[in-house]
C-alpha positions as CSV (number, residue, x, y, z in Angstrom):
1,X,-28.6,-84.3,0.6
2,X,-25.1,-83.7,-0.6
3,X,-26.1,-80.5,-2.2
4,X,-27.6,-79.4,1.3
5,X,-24.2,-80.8,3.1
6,X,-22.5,-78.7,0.9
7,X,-24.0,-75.8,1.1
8,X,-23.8,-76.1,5.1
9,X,-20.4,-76.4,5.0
10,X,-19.8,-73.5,2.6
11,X,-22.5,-71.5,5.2
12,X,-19.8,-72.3,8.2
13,X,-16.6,-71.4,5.8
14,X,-18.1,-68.1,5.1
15,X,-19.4,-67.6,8.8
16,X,-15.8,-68.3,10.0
17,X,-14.2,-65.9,7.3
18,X,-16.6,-63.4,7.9
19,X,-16.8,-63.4,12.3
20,X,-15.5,-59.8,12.0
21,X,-18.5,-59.1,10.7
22,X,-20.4,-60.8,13.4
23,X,-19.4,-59.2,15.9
24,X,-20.3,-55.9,16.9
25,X,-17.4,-54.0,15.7
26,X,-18.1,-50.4,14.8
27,X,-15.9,-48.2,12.4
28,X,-13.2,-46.6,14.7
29,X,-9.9,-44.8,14.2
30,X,-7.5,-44.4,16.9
31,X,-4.1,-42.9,17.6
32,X,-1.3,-44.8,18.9
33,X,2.0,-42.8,20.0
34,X,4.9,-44.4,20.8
35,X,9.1,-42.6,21.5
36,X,10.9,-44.9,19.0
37,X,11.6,-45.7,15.5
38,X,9.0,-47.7,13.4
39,X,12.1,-49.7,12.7
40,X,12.3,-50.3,16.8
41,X,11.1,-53.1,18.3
42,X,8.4,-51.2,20.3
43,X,7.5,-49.5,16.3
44,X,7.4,-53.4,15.0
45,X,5.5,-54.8,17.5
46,X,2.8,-51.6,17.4
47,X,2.6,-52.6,13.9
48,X,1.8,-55.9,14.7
49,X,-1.0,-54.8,16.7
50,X,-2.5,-52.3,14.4
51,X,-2.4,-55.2,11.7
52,X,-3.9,-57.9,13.6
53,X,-6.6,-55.3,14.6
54,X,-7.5,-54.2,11.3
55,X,-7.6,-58.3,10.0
56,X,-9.5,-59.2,12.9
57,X,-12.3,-56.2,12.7
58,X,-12.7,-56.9,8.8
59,X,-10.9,-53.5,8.6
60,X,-13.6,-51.7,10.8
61,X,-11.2,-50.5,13.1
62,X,-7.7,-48.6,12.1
63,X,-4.5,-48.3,14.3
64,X,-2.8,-44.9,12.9
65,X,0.4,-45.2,14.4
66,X,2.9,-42.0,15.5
67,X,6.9,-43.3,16.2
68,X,9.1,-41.1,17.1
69,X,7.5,-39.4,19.5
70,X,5.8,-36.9,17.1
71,X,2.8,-36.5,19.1
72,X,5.1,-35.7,22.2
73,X,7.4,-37.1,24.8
74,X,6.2,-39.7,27.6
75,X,4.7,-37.1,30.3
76,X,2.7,-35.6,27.5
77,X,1.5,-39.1,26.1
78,X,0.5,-40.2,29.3
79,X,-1.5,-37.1,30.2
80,X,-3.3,-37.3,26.6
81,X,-4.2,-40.9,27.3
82,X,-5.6,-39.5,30.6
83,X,-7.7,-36.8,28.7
84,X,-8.9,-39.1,25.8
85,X,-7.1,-37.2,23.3
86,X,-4.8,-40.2,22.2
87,X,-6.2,-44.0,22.5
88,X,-2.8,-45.6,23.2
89,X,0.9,-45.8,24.1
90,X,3.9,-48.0,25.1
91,X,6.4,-46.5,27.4
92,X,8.3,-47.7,30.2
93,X,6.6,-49.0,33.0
94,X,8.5,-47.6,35.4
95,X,7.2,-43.9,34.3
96,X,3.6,-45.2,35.5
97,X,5.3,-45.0,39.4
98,X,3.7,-41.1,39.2
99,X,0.1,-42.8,39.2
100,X,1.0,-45.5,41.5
101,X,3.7,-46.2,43.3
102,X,4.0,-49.4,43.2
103,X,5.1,-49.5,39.5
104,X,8.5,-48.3,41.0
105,X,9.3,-52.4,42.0
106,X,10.1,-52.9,38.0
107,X,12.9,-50.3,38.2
108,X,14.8,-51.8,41.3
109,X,18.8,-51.6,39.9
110,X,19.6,-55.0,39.2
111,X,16.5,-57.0,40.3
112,X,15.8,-59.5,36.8
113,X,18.8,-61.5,35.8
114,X,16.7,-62.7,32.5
115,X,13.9,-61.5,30.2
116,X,12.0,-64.7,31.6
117,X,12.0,-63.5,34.9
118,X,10.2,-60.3,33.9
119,X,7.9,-62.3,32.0
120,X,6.9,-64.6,34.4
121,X,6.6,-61.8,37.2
122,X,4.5,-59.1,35.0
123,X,2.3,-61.9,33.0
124,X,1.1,-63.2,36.6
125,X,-0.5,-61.9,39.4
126,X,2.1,-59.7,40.4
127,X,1.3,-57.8,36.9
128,X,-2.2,-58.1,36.8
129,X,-1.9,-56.0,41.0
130,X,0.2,-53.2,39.3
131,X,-2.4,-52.7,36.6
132,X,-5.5,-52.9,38.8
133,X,-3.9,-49.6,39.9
134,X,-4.9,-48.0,36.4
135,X,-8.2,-47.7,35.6
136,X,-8.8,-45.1,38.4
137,X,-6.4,-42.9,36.5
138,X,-7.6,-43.0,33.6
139,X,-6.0,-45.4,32.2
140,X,-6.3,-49.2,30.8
141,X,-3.1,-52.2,30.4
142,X,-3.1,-54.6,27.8
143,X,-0.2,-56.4,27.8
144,X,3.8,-56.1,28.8
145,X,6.3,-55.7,26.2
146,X,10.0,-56.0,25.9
147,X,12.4,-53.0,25.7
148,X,15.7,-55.2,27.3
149,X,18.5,-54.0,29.6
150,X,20.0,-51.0,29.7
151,X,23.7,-49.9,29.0
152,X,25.6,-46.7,29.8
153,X,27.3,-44.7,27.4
154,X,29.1,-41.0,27.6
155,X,31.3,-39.1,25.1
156,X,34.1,-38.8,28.0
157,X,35.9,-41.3,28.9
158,X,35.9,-45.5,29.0
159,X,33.9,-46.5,32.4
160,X,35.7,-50.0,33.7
161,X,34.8,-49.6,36.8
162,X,32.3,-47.8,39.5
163,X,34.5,-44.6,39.9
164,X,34.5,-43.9,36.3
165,X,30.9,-42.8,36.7
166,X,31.5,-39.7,39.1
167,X,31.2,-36.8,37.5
168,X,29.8,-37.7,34.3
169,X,26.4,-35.7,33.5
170,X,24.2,-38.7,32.7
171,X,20.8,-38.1,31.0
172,X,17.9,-40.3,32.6
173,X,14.4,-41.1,32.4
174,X,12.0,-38.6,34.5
175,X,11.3,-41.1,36.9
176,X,13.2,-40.5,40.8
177,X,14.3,-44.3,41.2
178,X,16.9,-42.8,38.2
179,X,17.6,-40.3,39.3
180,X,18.8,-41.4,42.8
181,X,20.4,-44.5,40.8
182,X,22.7,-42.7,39.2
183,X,23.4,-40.1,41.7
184,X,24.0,-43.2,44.2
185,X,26.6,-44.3,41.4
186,X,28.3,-40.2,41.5
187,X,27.2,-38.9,38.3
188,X,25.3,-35.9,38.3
189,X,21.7,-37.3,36.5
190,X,19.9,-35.1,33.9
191,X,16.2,-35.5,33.9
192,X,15.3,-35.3,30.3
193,X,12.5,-36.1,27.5
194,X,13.8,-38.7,25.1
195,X,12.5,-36.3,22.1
196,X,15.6,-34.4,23.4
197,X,18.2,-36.6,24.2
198,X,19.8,-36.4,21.0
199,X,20.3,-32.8,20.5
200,X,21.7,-32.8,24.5
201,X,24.5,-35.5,23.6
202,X,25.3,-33.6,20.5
203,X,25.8,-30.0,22.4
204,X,27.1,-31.5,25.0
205,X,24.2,-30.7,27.3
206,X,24.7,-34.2,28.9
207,X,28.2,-36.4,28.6
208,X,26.1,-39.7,28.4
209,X,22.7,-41.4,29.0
210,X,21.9,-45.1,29.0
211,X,19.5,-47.2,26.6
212,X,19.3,-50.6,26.1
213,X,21.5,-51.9,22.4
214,X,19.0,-51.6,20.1
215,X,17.6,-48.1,21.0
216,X,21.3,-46.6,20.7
217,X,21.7,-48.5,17.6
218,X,18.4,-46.9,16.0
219,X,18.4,-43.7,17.2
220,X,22.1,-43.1,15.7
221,X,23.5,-42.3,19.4
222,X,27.0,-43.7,18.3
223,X,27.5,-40.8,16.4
224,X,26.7,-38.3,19.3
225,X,28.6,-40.7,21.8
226,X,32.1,-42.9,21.8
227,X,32.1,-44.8,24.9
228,X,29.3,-47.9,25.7
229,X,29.3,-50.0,29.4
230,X,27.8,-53.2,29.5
231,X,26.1,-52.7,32.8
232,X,22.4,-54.3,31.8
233,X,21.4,-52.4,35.6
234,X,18.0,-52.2,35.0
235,X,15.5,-54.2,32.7
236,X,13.0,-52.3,31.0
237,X,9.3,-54.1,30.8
238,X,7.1,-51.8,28.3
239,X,3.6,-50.9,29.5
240,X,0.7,-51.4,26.6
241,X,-1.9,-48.5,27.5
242,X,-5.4,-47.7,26.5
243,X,-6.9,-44.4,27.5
244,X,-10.2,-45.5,29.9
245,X,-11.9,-42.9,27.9
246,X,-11.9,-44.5,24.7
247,X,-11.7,-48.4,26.7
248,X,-15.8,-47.3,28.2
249,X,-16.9,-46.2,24.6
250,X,-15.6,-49.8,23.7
251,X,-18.6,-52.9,23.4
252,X,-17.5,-56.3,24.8
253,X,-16.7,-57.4,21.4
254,X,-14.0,-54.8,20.4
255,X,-12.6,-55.0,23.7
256,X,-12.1,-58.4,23.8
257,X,-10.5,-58.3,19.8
258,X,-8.4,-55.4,21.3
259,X,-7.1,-57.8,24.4
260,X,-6.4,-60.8,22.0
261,X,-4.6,-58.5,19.8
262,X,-2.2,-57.2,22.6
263,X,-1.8,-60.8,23.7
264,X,-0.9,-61.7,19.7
265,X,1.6,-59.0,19.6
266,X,3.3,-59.2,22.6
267,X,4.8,-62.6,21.9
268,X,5.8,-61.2,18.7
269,X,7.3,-58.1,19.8
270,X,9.0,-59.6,22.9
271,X,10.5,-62.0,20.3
272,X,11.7,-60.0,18.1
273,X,13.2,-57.3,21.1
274,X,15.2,-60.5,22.8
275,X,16.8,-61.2,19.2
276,X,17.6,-57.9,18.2
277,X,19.4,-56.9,21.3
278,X,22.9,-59.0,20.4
279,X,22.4,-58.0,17.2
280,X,22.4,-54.5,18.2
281,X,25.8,-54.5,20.3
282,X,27.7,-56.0,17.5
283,X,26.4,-53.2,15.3
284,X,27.4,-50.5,17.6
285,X,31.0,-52.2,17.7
286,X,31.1,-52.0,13.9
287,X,30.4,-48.5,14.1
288,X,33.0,-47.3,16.3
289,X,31.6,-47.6,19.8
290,X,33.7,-48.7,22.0
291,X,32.9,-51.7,24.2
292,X,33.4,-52.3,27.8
293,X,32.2,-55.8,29.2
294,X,32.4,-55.4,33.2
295,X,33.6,-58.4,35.3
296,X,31.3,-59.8,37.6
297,X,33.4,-58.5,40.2
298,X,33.4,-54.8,38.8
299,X,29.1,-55.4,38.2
300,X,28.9,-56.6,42.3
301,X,30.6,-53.3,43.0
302,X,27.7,-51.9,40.6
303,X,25.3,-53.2,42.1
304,X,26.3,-52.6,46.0
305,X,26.8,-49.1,45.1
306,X,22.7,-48.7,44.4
307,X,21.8,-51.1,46.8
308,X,20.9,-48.3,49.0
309,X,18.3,-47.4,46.5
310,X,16.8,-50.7,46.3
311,X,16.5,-50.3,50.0
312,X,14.6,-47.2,49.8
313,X,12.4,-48.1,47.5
314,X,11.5,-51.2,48.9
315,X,10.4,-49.3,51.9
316,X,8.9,-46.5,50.4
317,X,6.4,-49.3,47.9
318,X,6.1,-51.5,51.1
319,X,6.8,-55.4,52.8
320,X,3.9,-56.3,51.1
321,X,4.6,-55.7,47.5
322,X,8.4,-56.4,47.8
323,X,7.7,-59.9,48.9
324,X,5.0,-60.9,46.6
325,X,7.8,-59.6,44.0
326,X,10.9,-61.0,44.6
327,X,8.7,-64.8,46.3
328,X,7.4,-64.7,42.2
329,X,11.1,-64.0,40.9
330,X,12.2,-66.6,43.0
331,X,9.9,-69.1,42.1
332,X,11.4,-68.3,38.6
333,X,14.7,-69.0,39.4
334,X,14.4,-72.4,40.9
335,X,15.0,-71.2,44.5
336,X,12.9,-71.4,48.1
């Protein structure tokens, strides 16, 4: 009997070892592209994923992973998800508002006073409605990971206040709640790919552009630019995609490893964004950047400056949506 008992137990220690195998996991390769460093954040936590993949699949299925945007900037990533040609991406959510328009809500100037508000917003059902919008273009979302807030900096002059933004040419994301943003503020914004932003700050394309700490930190922007604003006016949730081509060829088995893996990663990459980020400013201070902390008086000025934006925006996404949004954030914050 103990030789039987034994030998049950060692059957149920191999069967839990070997559940990779058990499933129906097939042998797969697939891309995954992503803008920054493999030092970034974004690069760690797609690490993660690709390693908690592999360990989970028994090494069946491989996570090749393309930083730096070598395989091409966001509109081109997005429209290879589309065609099947690359299996997945993180990029800012708020680039996903050309699919849906809805997606602009996350890109309101100002909205999130926290991290955790994000969070608890995007990992609910107000999250779960934006990416119910996806799969009809092609495209599948796994999870929301953390980029942080972003700062201003130019090569021009120290910006204090709100009228030391007129004039200055200010690289943004290809997305129009930027763009009016920053023209609402009286700079002159620069649509532009992020493959490009360096070589535009060095020639003097663009007098600025604005990143959150850790993304000017690793992508050596100090050296192209002297001046850094604390203006945290808009918090950047990161969108975990999935071509739908490659999500269908999937069986229930991979795509539930691939959902737990997202879920695994994100609470490590959103960790590891959150702690980084102070890190990050200190580093830039070290290096010659010079720092501007705006009063809270100076940021209300900010912020009723692009208030008109928000405005727009809300009506152009709709009653619906905005309430839903800002009844979650509220919730969040303790309030009615």
């Amino acid at each position: 009997m103990k030789n039987i008992a034994a030998g049950l137990a060692l059957s149920g220690a191999l069967l839990l070892a070997g559940g990779a195998w058990a499933a129906d996991y097939k042998e797969r390769t697939l891309k995954f592209s992503y803008l920054n460093a493999k030092e970034h954040p974004q690069g760690l936590g797609a690490q993660k994923f690709a390693d908690i993949v592999a360990a989970k699949s028994g090494g069946k299925i491989k996570v090749r992973l393309f930083p730096g945007g070598t395989l091409g900037g966001d509109v081109q990533t997005l429209s290879a998800l589309q065609g099947g040609t690359v299996e997945m991406t993180v990029m800012n959510t708020g680039i996903l508002v050309s699919l849906a328009k809805e997606f602009a809500a996350v890109d309101m100037p100002f909205l999130f006073n926290s991290p955790a508000e994000a969070d608890a917003l995007l990992d609910g059902p107000f999250g779960a409605m934006l990416y119910g919008k996806l799969p009809e273009k092609g495209l599948i979302g796994l999870a929301y990971w953390d980029l942080g807030f972003r700062n201003l900096t130019n090569n021009r002059h120290p910006v204090t206040k709100v009228e030391d933004v007129s004039g200055l040419k200010v690289r943004v994301i290809q997305t129009p709640i930027y763009i009016d943003m920053f023209r609402a503020l009286g700079a002159n914004p620069v649509p532009l790919s992020f493959t490009e932003l360096y070589t535009a700050l060095e020639t003097r394309t663009v007098d600025g552009q604005e990143n959150p700490s850790k993304t000017i930190e690793l992508t050596k922007f100090y050296e192209v630019q002297k001046y850094l604003t604390v203006t945290r006016h808009i918090y950047n949730p990161q969108s975990l995609l999935m071509s739908k081509a490659f999500w269908d060829k999937l069986t229930p088995d991979e795509q539930a490893l691939f959902r737990e893996a997202a879920a695994e990663a994100t609470a490590y990459q959103r960790q590891i964004s959150r702690a980084q980020d102070a890190e990050a400013l200190a580093s830039l201070k070290a290096k010659g950047m010079q720092v501007t902390e705006l009063s809270p008086e100076e940021l209300a000025r900010f912020r009723a400056k692009t208030e008109p934006v928000t405005e727009k925006y809300k009506a152009e996404i709709g009653p619906d949506v905005v309430g839903q949004m800002t009844d979650a954030i509220k919730t969040v914050r303790g309030g009615p």
